[in-house]
C-alpha positions as CSV (number, residue, x, y, z in Angstrom):
1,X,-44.6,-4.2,3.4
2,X,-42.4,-6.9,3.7
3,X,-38.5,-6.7,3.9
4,X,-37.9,-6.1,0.2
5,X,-40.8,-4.2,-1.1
6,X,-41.2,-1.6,1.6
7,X,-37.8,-0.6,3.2
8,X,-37.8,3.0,4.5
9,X,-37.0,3.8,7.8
10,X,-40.1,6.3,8.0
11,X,-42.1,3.0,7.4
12,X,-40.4,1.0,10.4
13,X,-40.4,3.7,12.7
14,X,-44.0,4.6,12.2
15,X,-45.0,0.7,12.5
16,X,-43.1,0.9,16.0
17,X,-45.0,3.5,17.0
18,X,-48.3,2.6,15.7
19,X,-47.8,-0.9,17.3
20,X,-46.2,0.0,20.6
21,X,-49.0,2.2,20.9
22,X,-51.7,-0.3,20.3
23,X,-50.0,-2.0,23.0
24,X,-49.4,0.4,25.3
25,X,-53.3,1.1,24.6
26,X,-54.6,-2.4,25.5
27,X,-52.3,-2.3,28.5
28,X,-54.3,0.1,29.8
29,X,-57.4,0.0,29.1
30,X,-57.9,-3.7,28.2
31,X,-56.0,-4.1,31.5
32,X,-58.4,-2.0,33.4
33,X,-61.5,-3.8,31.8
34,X,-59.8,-7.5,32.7
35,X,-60.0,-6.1,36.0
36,X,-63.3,-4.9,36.3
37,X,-65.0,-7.7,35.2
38,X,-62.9,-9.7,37.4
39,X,-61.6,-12.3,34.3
40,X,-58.9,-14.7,35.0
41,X,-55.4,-15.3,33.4
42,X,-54.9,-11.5,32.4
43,X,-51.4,-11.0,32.4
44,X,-51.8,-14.0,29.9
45,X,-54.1,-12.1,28.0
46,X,-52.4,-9.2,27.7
47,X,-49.3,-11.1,26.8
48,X,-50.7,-13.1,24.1
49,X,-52.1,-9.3,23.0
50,X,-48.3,-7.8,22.8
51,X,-47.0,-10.7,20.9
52,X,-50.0,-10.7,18.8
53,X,-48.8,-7.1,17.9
54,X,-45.7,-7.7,17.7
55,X,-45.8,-10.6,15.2
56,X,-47.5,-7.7,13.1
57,X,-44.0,-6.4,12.8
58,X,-42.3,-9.2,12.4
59,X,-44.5,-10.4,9.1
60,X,-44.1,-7.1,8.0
61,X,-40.2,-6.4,8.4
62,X,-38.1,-10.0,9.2
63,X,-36.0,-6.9,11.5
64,X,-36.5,-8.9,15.4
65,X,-34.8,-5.9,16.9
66,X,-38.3,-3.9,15.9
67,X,-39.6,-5.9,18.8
68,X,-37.7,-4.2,21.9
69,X,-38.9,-0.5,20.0
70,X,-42.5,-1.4,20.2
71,X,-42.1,-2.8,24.1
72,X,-40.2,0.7,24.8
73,X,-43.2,2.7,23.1
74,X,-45.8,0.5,25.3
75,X,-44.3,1.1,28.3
76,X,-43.6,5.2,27.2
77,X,-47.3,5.0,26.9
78,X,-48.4,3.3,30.1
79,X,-46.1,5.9,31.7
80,X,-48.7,8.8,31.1
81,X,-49.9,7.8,34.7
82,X,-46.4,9.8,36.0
83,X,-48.0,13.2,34.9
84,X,-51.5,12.6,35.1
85,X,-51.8,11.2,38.5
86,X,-48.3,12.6,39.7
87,X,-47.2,9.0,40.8
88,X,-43.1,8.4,40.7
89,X,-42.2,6.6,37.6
90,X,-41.4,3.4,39.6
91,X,-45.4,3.0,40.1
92,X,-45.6,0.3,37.4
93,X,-42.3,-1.1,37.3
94,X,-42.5,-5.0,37.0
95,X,-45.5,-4.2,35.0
96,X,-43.3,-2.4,32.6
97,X,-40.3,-5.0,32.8
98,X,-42.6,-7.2,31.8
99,X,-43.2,-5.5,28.9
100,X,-39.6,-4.8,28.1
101,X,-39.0,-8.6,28.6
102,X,-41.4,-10.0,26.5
103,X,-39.9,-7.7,23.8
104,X,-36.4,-9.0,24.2
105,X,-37.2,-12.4,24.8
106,X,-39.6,-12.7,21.8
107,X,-36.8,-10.5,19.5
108,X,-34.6,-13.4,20.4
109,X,-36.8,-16.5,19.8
110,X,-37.4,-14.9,16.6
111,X,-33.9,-14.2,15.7
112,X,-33.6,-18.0,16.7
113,X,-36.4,-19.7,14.2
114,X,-34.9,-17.7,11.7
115,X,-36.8,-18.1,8.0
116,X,-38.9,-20.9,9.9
117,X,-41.3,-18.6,10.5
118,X,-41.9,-17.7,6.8
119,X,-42.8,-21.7,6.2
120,X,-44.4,-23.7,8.8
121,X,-47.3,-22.2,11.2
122,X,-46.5,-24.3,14.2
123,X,-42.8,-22.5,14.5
124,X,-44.9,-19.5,14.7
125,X,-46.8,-21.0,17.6
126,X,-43.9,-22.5,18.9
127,X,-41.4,-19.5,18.5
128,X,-44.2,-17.0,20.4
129,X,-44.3,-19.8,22.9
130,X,-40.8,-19.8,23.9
131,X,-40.5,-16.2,24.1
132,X,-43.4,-16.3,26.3
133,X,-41.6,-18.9,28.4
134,X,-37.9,-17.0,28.5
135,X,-39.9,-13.5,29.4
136,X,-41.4,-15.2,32.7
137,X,-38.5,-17.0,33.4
138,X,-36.7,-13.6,33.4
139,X,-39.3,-11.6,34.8
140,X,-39.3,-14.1,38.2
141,X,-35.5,-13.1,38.7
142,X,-35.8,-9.4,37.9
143,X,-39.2,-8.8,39.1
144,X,-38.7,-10.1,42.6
145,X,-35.6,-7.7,43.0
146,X,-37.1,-4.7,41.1
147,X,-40.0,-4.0,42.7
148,X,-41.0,-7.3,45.3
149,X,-44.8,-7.7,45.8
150,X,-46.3,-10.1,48.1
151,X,-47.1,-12.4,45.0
152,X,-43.7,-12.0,43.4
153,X,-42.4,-12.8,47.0
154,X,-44.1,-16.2,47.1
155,X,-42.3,-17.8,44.3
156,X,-38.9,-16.1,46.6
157,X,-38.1,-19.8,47.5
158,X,-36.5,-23.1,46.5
159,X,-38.3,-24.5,43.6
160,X,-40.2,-20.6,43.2
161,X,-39.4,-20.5,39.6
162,X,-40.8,-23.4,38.4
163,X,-43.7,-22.7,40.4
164,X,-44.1,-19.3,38.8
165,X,-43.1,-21.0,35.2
166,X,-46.1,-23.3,36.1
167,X,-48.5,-20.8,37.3
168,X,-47.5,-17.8,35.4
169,X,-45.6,-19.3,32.6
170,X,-47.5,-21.4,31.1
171,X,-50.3,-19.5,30.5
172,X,-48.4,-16.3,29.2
173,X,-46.9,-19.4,26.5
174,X,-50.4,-20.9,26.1
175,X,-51.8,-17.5,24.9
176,X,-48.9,-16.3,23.0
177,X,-48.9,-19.6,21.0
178,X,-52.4,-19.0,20.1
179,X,-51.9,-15.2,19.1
180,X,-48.3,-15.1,18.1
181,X,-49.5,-16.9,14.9
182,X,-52.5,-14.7,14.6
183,X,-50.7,-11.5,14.3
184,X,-48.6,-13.2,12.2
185,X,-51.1,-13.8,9.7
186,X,-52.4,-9.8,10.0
187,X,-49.0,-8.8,9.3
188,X,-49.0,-10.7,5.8
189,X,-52.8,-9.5,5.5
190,X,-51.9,-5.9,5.8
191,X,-48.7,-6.9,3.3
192,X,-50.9,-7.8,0.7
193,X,-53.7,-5.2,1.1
194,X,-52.3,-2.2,2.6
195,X,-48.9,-1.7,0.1
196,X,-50.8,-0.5,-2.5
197,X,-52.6,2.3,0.0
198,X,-49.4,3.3,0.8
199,X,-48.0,3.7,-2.7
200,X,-51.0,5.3,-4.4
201,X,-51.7,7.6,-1.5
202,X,-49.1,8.1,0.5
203,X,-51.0,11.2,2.4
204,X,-53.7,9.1,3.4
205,X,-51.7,6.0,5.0
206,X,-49.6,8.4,6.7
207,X,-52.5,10.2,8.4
208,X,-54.3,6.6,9.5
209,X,-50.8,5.9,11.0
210,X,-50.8,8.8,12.8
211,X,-54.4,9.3,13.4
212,X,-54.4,5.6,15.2
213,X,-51.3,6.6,17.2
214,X,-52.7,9.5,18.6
215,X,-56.0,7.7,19.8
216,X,-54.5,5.2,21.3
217,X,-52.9,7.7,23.6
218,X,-55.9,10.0,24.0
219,X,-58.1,7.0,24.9
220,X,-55.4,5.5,27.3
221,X,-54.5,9.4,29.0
222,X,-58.5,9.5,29.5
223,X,-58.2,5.6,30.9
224,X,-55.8,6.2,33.6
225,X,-57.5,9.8,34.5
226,X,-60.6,8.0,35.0
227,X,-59.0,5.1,37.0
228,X,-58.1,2.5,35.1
């Protein structure tokens, strides 16, 4: 699947979706479950989970601007709570420009390491670091004058972004470091192993594609109507 062996736009668009969906998916639900059991650092984990995913892509394609497509297709799917609970669209905002962010910012620090990425493992880990980085850095402007939460409102003061960087930051960097490069290595997995599937049946690569896409938003429409 790489960027000279598997070039139709059918196949990018439906690795966007299939993607964005997985992340939309664990935004949900793996959100809700974070919460219930009442584990720490989950906007890191989630994070590290969307650049995990989206490294996928990038293994796959070399095409950075993929990135911001999968973060729009997350956030289209964490949107289902607008008709199923009949909340205004605005009812996870910074959680959704967080998403968007992280997209952007990690489409850029790709853009930036450039063939790196194809050669040496720690500008992986350092590339999905930095993206990590620039999307709470932007997140801490935005977020505050998007939607302003009491939390978001602490770090409203002199010296608030580093103290977010430190608090928030770092761990969203910490996680993607570890998983940037993990996805990374799925995407060049699925390269070698899942080419061949789509060449000799096309039918049946298709209909996984879609049959995964269409889970992840059953499961995460039956998340949010149950409360997650």
């Amino acid at each position: 699947m790489s960027n000279t062996r598997m070039t139709k736009p059918m196949d990018v668009w439906i690795t966007i979706l299939a993607l964005g969906s997985l992340w939309g998916f664990s935004e949900v639900v793996v959100n809700g479950l974070i919460q219930r059991a009442g584990l720490p650092f989950r906007a890191a984990i989630l994070t590290g989970i969307g650049f995990c995913l989206m490294a996928i892509a990038v293994a796959l394609f070399r095409k950075p601007w993929m990135l911001a497509g999968i973060a729009v297709v997350a956030i289209l799917c964490k949107q289902l709570v607008v008709p199923i609970l009949h909340v205004s669209v605005l009812c996870k905002a910074n959680s959704c420009l967080a998403v968007l962010l992280e997209g952007l910012a990690l489409a850029g620090a790709v853009s930036l390491a450039g063939r790196v990425l194809l050669q040496r493992g720690v500008a992986r880990a350092g590339t999905g670091a930095a993206g990590a980085l620039l999307a709470a850095g932007a997140f801490h402007y935005l977020g505050i004058r998007l939607a302003p939460c009491q939390y978001l409102l602490s770090f409203n003061r002199p010296g608030g972004l580093l103290a977010f960087l430190v608090a928030e930051g770092v761990p969203w960097a910490i996680s993607s470091a570890l998983l940037f490069p993990l996805g990374y290595r799925i995407g060049e997995w699925l390269e070698a192993n899942v080419l061949s599937l789509r060449l000799r049946q096309p039918v049946a690569y298709y209909a996984a594609n879609a049959g995964l896409i269409a889970a992840c938003w059953a499961a995460s429409a039956v998340a949010i109507a149950a409360g997650f």
